[in-house]
C-alpha positions in Angstrom: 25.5 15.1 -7.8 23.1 12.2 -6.7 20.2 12.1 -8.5 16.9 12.0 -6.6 12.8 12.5 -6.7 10.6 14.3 -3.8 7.8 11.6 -2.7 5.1 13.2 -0.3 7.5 15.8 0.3 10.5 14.2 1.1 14.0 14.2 -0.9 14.7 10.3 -1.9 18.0 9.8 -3.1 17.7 6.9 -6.2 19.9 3.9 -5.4 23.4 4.6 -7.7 23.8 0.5 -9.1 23.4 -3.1 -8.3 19.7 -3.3 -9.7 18.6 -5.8 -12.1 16.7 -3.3 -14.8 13.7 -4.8 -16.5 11.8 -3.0 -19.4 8.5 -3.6 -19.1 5.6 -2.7 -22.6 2.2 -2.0 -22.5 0.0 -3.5 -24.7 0.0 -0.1 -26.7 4.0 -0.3 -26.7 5.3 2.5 -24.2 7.6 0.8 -22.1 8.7 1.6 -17.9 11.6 0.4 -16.3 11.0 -1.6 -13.2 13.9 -3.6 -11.3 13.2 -7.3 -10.4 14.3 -8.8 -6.7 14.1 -12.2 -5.6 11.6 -12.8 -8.4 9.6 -10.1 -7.7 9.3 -6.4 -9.6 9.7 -3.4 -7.8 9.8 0.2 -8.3 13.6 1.0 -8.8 13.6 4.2 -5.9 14.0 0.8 -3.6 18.0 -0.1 -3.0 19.1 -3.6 -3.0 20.5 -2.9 0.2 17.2 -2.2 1.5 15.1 -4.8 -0.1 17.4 -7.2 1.2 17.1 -6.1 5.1 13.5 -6.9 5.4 13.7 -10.7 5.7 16.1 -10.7 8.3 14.7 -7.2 10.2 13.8 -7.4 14.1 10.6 -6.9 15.0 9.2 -6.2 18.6 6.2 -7.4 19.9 4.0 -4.2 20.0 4.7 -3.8 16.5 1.7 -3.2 14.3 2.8 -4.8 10.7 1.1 -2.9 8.4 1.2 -4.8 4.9 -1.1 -3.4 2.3 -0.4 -3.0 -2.1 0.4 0.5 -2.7 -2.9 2.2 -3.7 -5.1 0.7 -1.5 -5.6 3.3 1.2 -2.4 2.7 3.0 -1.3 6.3 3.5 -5.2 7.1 5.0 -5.0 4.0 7.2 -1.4 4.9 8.4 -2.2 8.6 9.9 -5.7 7.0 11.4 -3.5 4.6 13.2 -0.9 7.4 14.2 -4.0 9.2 15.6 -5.0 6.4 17.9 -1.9 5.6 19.1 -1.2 9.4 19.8 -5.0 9.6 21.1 -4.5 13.5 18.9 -6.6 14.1 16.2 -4.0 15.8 13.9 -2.1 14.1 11.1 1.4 12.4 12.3 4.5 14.9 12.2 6.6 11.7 10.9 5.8 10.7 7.3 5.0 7.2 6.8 7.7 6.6 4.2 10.3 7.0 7.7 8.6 3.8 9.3 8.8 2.1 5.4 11.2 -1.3 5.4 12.1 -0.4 1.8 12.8 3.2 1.9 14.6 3.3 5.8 17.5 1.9 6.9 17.1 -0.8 9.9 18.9 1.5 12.1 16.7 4.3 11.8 13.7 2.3 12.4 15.3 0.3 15.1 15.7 3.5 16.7 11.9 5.0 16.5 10.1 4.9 20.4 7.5 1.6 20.4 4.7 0.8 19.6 6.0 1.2 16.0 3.8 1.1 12.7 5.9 -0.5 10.2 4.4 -0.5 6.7 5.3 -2.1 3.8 4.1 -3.0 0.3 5.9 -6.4 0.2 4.1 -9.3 -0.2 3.6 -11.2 3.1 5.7 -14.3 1.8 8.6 -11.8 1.9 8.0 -10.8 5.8 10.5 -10.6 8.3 11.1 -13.8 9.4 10.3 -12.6 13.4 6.6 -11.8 12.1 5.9 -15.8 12.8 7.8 -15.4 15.7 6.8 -12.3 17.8 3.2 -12.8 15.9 2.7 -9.0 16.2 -0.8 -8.0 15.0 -1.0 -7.2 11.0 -3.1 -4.8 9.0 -3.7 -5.8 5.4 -6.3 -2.8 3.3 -8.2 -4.1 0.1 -9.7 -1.5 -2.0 -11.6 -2.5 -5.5 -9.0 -3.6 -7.9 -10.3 -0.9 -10.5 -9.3 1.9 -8.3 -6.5 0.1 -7.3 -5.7 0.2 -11.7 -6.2 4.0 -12.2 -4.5 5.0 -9.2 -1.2 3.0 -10.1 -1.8 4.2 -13.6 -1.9 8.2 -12.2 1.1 7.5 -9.8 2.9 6.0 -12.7 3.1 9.3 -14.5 3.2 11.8 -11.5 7.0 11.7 -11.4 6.8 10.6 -7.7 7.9 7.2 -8.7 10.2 5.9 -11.3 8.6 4.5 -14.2 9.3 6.9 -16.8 6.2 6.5 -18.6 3.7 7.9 -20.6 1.2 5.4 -22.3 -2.7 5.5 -22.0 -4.7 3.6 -19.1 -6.3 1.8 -21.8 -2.9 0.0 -22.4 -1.6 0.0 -18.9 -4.2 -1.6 -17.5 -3.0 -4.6 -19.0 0.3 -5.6 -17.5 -1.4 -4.3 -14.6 -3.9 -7.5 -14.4 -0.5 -9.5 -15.4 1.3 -8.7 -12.7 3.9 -6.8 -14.6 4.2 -4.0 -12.4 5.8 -3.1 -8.4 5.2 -6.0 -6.3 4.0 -8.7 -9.3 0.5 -6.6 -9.0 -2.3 -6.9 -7.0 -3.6 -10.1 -7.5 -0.6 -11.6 -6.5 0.0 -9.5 -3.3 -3.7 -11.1 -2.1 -2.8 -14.5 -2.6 0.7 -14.7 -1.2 -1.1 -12.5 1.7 -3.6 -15.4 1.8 -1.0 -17.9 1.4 0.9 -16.8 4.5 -2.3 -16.3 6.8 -2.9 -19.7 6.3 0.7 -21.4 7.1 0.3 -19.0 10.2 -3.4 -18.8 11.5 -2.4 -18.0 15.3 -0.9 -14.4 13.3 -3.9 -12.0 14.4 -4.8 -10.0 11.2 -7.0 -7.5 10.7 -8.7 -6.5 6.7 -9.7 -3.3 6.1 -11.9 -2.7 3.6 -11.1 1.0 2.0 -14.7 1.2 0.8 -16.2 0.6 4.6 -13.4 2.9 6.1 -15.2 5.7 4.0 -18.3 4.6 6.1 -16.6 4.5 9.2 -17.0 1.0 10.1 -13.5 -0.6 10.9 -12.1 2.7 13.2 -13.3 0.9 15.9 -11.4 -2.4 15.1 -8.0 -0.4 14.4 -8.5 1.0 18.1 -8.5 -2.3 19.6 -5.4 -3.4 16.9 -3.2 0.0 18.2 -4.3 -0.9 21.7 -6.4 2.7 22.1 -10.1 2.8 22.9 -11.3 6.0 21.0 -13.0 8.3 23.6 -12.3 11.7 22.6 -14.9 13.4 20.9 -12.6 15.2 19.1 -11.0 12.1 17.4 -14.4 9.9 16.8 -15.7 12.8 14.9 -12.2 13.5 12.8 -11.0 9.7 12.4 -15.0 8.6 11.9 -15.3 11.2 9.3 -12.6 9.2 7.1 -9.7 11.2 8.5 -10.4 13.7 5.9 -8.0 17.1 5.5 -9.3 20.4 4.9 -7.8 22.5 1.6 -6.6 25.0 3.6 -4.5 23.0 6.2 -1.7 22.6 3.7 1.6 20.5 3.8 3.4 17.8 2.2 1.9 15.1 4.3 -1.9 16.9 4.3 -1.4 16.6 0.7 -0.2 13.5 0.7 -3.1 12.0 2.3 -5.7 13.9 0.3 -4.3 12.7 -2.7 -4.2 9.1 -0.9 -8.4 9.1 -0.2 -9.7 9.8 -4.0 -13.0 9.3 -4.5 -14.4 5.4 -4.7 -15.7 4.4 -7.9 -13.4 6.4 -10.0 -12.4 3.1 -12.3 -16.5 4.3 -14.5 -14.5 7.6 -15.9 -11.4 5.1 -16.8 -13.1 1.7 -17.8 -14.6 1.3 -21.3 -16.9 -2.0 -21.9 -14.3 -3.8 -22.9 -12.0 -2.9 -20.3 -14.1 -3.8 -18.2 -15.3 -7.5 -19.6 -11.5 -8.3 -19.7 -11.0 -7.0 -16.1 -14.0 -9.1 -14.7 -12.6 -11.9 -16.6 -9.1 -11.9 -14.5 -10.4 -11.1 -11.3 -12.7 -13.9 -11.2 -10.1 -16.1 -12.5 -7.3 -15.0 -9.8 -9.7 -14.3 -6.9 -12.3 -17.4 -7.3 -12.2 -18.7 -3.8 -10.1 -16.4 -2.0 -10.9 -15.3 1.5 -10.0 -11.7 -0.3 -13.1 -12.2 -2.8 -15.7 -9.5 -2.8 -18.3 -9.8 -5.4 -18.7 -5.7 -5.3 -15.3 -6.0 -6.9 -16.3 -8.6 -9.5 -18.9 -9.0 -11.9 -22.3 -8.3 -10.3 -24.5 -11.2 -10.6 
């Protein structure tokens, strides 16, 4: 019997061989298993086979490339993209994991009807090679780094990814800020993202900022990306509200995407002073400069 864990609802079967293992410690000693592809660490639910479709994957031109780190609001961005498209103001029926390049196999996705959202959490440096080509429009979320830490920490021990661990945030959020952990971390995602804008500036990109998408101020701009002006009342009062889902309208993907739009400002019940000296001290090393900077998100001056 194949083994396999249930992510937002769905059955994942884990790949069966061909990974390159790599244990990974925290500082306190626990240790996760990660697998490393092309250089780059990744959560071992991904198959080879799959990681190794995306650079060569067809893209169409209406495509919305939608490119942010895990943890960074992807999941609330996702269904309030599916809502403009569909002009509906209820949560998509198809869960974002079946538009994912990792997780689906390029048949299934070459199949879904267009205009497609295809999400990833790659790093732009590994896009499909037609991105440059058909220049379809790209979404990249940033959320503060510290939320970023605790949620990765929290879905590292929910059993909905592969890690296998069990070690304190204290001593996780250090290969964290090293990069030792899916994707080569955070930092790195932003600058290979900012790396890749720049080599291809006539690529129309859109940021959104998870802390403004609580107020409500980039719904607008992901209208005009999904090519849908937002007219019904209905939907400017759902998506503007931050797309939030009522308790009572239950379901995997309903409680997917609560548990995707936690509260803002959780890192101050996770971040002792010296946690927090040590993150301000890498961020402004790996962000000084970048168009991805946000001094709300470093030390406050």
């Amino acid at each position: 019997m194949s083994q396999g864990i249930t992510i937002c609802g769905h059955e994942i079967e884990l790949p069966k061989s061909g990974q390159d293992l790599v244990i990974v410690k925290d500082r306190g000693g626990k240790a996760y298993t990660l697998q490393r592809y092309d250089g780059v660490y990744y959560n071992i639910f991904y198959s080879v086979a799959h990681l190794k479709q995306i650079k060569g994957f067809k893209l169409r031109s209406d495509d919305v490339y939608f490119a942010g780190y895990l943890r960074t609001g992807t999941h609330w961005t996702y269904e309030i993209m599916s809502m403009l498209l569909r002009g509906k103001s209820e949560t998509a029926a198809l869960w974002k994991g079946m538009n994912q390049l990792e997780i689906v196999e390029a048949a299934a996705l070459d199949a879904l009807p267009s205009p497609r959202i295809l999400n990833t959490h790659f790093n732009l440096l590994h896009a499909p090679d037609d991105l440059k080509e058909k220049k379809c429009k790209i979404v990249y979320t940033l959320r503060d780094t510290r939320d970023v830490a605790v949620s990765s920490y929290n879905l590292s021990r929910s059993g909905s990814v592969v890690t296998n661990y069990t070690g304190d945030f204290k001593d996780y959020l250090y290969p964290f800020l090293e990069g030792k952990v899916d994707v080569n971390g955070y930092f790195d995602h932003m600058k290979s993202a900012e790396k890749y804008l720049q080599q291809h500036p006539d690529i129309p990109v859109l940021t959104v900022v998870y802390e403004e998408m609580l107020k409500s101020k980039r719904v607008y701009q992901l209208s005009i990306v999904c090519k849908r002006m937002v007219r019904s009342v209905i939907l400017v009062g759902y998506v503007g509200q931050g797309c939030h889902v009522k308790e009572e309208e239950d379901g995997p993907q309903n409680r997917s995407l609560r548990n995707s739009t936690c509260v803002s400002g959780d890192w101050k019940n996770w971040f002792t002073d010296e946690l927090l000296e040590d993150y301000f001290r890498v961020y402004e090393e790996q962000m000084a400069n970048s168009r991805f900077y946000r001094e709300e998100y470093g030390r406050q001056k």
